[in-house]
Backbone as a chain_set.jsonl record, in Angstrom:
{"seq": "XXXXXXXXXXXXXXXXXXXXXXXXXXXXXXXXXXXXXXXXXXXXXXXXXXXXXXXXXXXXXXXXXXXXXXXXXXXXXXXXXXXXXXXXXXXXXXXXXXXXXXXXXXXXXXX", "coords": {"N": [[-11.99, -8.333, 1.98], [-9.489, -9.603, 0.174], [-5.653, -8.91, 0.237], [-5.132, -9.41, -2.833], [-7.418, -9.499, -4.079], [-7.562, -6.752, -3.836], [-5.976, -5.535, -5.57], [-6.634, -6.844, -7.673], [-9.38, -5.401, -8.582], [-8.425, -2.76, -8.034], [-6.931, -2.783, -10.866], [-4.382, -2.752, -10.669], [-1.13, -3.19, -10.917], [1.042, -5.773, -9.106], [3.894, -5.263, -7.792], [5.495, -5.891, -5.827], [5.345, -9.472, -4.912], [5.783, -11.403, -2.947], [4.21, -12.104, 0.063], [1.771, -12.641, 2.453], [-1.593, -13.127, 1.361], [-3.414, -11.168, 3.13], [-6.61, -10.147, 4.688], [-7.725, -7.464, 4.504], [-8.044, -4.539, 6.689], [-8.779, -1.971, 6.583], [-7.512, 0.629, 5.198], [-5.091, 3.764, 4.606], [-4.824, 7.178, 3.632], [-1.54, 8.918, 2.805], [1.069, 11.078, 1.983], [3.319, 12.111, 3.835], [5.157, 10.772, 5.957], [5.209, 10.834, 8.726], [2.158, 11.203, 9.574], [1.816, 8.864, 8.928], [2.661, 6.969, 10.621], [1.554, 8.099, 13.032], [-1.223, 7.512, 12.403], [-2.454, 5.694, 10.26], [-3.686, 2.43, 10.903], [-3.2, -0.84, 12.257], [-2.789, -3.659, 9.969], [-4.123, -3.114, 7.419], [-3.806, -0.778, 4.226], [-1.786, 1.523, 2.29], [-2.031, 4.365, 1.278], [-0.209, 6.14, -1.13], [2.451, 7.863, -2.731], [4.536, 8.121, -2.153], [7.326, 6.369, -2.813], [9.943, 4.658, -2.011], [12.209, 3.274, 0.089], [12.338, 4.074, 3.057], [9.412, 4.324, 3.518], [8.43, 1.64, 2.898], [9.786, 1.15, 5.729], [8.079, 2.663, 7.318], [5.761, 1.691, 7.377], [6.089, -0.902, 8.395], [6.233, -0.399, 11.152], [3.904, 0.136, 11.464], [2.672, -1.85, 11.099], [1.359, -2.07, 8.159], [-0.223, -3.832, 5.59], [0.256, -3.698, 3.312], [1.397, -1.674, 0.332], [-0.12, 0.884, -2.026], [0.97, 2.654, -4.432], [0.577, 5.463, -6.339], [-0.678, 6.813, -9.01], [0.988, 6.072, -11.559], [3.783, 5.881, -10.238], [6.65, 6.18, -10.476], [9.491, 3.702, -8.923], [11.851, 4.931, -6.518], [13.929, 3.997, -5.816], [15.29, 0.886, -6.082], [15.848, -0.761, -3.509], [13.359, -0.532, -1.918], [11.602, -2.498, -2.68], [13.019, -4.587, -2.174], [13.249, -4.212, 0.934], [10.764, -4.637, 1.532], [9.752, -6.804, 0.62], [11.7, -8.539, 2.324], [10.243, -7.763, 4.458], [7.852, -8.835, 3.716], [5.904, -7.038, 2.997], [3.099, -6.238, 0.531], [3.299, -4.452, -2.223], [1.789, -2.307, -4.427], [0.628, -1.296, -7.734], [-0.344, 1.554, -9.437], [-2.275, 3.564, -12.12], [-4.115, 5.079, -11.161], [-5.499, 7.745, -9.438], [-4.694, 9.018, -5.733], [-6.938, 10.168, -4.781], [-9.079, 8.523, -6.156], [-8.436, 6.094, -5.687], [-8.556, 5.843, -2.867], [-11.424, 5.986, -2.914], [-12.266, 3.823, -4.141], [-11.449, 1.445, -2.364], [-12.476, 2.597, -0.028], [-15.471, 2.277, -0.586], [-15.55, -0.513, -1.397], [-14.616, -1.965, 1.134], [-16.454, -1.256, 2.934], [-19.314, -2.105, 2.034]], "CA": [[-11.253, -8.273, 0.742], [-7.84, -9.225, 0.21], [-4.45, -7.309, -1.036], [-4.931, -9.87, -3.966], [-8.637, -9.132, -4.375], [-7.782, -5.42, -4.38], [-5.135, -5.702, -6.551], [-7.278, -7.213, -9.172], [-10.23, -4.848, -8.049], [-7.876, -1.429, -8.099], [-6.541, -2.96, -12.053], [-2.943, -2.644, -10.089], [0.183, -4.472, -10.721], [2.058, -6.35, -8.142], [5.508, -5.091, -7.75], [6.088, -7.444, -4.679], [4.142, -10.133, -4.374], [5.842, -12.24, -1.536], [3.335, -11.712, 1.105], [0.891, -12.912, 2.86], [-2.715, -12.311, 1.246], [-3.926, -10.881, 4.094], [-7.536, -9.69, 4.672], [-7.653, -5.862, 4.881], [-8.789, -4.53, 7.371], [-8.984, -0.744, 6.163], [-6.401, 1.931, 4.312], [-4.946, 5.266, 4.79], [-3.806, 7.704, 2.457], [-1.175, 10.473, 3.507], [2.551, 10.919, 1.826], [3.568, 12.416, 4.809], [5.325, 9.736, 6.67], [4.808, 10.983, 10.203], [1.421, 11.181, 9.881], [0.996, 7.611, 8.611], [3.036, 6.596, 11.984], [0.752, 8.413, 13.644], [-2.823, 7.535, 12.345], [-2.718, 4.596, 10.027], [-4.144, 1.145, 11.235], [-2.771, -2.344, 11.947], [-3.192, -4.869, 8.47], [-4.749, -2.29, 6.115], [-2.782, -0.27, 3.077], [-0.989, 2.553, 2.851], [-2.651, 4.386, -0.297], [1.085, 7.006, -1.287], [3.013, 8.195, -4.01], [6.066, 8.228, -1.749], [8.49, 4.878, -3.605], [11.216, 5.069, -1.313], [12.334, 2.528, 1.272], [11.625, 4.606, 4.081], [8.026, 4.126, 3.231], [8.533, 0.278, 4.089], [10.131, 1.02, 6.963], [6.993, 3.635, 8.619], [4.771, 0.487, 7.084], [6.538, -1.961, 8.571], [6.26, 0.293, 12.182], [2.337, 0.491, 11.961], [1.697, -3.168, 10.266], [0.391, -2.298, 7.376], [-0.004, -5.168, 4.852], [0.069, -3.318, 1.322], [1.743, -0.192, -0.22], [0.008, 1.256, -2.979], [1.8, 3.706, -5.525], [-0.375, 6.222, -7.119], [-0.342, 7.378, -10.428], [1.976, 4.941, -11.957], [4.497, 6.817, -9.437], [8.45, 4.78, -10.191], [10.533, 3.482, -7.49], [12.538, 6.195, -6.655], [15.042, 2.997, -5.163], [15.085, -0.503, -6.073], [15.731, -1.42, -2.557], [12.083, -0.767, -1.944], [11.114, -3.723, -3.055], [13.91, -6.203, -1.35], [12.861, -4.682, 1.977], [9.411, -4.759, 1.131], [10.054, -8.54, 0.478], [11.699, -8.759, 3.981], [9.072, -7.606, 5.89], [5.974, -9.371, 3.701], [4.798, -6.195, 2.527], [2.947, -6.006, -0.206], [3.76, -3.304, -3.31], [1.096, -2.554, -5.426], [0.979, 0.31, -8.563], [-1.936, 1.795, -9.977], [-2.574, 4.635, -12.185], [-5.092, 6.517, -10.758], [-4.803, 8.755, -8.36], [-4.86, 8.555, -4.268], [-8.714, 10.43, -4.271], [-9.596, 7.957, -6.564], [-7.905, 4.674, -4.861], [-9.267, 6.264, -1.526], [-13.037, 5.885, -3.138], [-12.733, 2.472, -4.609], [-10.835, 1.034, -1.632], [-13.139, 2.732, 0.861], [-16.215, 1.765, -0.976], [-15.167, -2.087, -1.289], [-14.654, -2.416, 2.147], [-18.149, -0.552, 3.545], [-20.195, -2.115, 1.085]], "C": [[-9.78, -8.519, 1.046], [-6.861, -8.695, -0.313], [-4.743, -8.144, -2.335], [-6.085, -9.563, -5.175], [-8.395, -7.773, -4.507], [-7.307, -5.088, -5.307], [-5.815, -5.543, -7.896], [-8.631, -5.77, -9.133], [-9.78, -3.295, -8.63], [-7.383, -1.489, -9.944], [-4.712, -2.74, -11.632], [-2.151, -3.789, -10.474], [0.983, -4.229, -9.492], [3.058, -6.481, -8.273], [6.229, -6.159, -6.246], [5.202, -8.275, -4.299], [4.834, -11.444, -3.896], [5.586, -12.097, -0.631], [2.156, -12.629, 1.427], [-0.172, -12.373, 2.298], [-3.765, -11.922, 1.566], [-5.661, -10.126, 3.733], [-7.531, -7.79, 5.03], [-8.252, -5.641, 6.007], [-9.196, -2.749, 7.097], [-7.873, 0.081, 5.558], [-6.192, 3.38, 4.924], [-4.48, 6.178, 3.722], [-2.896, 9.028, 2.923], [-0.017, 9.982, 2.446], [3.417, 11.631, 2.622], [3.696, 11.364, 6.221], [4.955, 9.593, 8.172], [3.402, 10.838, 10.117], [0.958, 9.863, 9.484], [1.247, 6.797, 10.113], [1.865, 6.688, 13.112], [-0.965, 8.042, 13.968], [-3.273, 6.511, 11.518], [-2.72, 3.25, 10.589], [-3.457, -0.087, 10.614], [-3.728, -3.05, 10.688], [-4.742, -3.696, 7.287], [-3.459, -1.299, 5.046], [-2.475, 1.123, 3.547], [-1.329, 3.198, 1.093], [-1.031, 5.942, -0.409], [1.319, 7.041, -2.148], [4.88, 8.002, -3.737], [6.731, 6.746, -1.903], [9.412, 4.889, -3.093], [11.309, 3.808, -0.464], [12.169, 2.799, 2.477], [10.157, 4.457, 4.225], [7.522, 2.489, 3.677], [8.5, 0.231, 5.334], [8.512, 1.455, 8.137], [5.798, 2.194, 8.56], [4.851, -0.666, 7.89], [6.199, -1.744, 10.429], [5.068, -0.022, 12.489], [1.889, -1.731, 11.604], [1.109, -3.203, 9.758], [0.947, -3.288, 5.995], [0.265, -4.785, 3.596], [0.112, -1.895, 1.426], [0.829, 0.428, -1.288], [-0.287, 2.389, -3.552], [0.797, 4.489, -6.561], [0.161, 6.737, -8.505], [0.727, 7.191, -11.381], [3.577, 5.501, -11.209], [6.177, 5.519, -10.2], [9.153, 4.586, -9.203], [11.582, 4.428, -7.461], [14.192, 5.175, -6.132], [14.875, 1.697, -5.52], [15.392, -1.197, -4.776], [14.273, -1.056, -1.842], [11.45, -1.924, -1.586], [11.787, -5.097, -2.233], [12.893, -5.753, 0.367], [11.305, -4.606, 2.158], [9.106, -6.376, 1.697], [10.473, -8.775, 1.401], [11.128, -8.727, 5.008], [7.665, -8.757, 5.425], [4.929, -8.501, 3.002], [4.638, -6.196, 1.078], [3.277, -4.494, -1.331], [2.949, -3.608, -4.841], [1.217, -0.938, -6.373], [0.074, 0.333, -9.42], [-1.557, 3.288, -10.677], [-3.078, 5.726, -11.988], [-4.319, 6.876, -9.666], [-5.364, 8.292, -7.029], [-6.662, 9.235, -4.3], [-9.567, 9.149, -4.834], [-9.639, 6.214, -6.393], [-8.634, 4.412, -3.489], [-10.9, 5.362, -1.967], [-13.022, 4.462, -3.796], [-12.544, 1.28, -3.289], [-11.885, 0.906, -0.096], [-14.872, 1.655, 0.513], [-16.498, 0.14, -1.224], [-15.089, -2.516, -0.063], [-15.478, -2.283, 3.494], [-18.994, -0.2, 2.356], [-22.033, -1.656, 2.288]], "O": [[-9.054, -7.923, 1.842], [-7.01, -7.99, -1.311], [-4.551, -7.368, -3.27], [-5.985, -9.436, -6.396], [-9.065, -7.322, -5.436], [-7.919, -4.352, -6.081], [-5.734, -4.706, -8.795], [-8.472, -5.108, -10.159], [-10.472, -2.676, -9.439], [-7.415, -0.392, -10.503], [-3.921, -2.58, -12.562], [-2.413, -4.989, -10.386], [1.427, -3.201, -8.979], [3.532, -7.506, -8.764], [7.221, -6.852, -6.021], [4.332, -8.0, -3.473], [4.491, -12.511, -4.407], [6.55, -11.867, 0.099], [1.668, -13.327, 0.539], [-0.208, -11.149, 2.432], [-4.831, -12.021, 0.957], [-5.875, -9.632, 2.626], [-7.202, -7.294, 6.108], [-9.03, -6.499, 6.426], [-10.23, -2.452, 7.695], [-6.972, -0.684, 5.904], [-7.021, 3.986, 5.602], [-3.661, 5.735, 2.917], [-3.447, 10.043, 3.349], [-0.003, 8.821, 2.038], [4.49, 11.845, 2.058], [2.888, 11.161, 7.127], [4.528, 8.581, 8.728], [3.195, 9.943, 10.936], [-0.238, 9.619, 9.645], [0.362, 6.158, 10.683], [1.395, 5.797, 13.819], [-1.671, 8.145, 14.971], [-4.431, 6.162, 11.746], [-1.581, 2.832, 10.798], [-3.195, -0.415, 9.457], [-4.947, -2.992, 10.524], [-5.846, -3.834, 6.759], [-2.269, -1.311, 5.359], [-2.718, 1.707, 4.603], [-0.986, 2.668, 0.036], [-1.091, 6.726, 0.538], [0.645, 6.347, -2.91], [5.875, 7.856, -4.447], [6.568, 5.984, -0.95], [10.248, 5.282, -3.906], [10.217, 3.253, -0.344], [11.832, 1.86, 3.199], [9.785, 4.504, 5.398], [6.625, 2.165, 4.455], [7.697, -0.36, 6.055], [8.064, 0.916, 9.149], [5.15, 1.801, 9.531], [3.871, -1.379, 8.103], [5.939, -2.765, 11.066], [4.856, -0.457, 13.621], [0.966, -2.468, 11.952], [0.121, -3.911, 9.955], [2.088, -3.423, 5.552], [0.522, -5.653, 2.762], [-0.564, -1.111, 2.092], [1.837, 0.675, -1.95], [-1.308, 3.062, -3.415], [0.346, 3.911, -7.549], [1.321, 6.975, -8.842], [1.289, 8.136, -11.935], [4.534, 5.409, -11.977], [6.338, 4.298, -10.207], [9.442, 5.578, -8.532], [12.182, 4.675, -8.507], [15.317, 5.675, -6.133], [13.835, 1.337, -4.969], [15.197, -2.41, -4.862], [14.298, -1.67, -0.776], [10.915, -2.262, -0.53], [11.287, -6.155, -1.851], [12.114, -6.539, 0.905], [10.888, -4.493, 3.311], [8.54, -6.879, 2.668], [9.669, -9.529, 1.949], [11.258, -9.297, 6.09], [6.841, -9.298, 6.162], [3.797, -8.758, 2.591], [5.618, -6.168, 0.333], [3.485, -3.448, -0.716], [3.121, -4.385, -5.78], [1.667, 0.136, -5.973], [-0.321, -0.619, -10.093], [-0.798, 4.084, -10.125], [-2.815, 6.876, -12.34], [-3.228, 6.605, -9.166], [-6.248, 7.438, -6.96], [-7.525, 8.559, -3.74], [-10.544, 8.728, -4.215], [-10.465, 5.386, -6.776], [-9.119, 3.368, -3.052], [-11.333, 4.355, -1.406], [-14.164, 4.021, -3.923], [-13.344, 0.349, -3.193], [-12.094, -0.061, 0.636], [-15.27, 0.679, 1.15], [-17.642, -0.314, -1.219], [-15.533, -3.66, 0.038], [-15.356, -2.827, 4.592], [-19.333, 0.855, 1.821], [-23.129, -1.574, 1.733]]}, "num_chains": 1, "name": "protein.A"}
């Protein structure tokens, strides 16, 4: 699946979509930045609530290909998005919630 396929898949809008539309390769969900450092996987998402530019940055650390923003969460920064757009990363925003992003996300990609 790709971020474009999940995109459409999750009913998400694409808040940055200058990226590569890379193949996933799996997701994490934490808003606890250290632990995404720690335990999320190269070219898969980053399922958060945390809208911040720091959130790029830990993304940008691990290589993951796609942010996305739970529960129609707002950018807490509009520079977000520029360095979002600098790195490639995707920025996607969904209403539901992270249990429920988790289970569509997981389920799509261990059919």
């Amino acid at each position: 699946m790709t971020i474009r396929e999940a995109a459409a898949m999750l009913g998400a809008e694409i808040l940055q979509d200058d990226f590569e539309d890379a193949r996933l390769t799996g997701a994490y969900c934490s808003d606890l930045l250290s632990d995404v450092m720690a335990n999320a996987k190269e070219g898969g998402a980053l399922i958060t609530i945390q809208a911040h530019k720091n959130t790029v940055a830990v993304a940008t650390l691990v290589n993951i290909s796609v942010i996305v923003l739970c529960n129609n969460r707002p950018l807490q920064d509009e520079e977000m998005l520029g360095a979002a757009k600098d790195e490639g990363i995707a920025v996607l925003r969904t209403k539901e919630n992270q249990f429920t992003v988790s289970g569509k996300l997981y389920a799509a990609l261990h059919p």
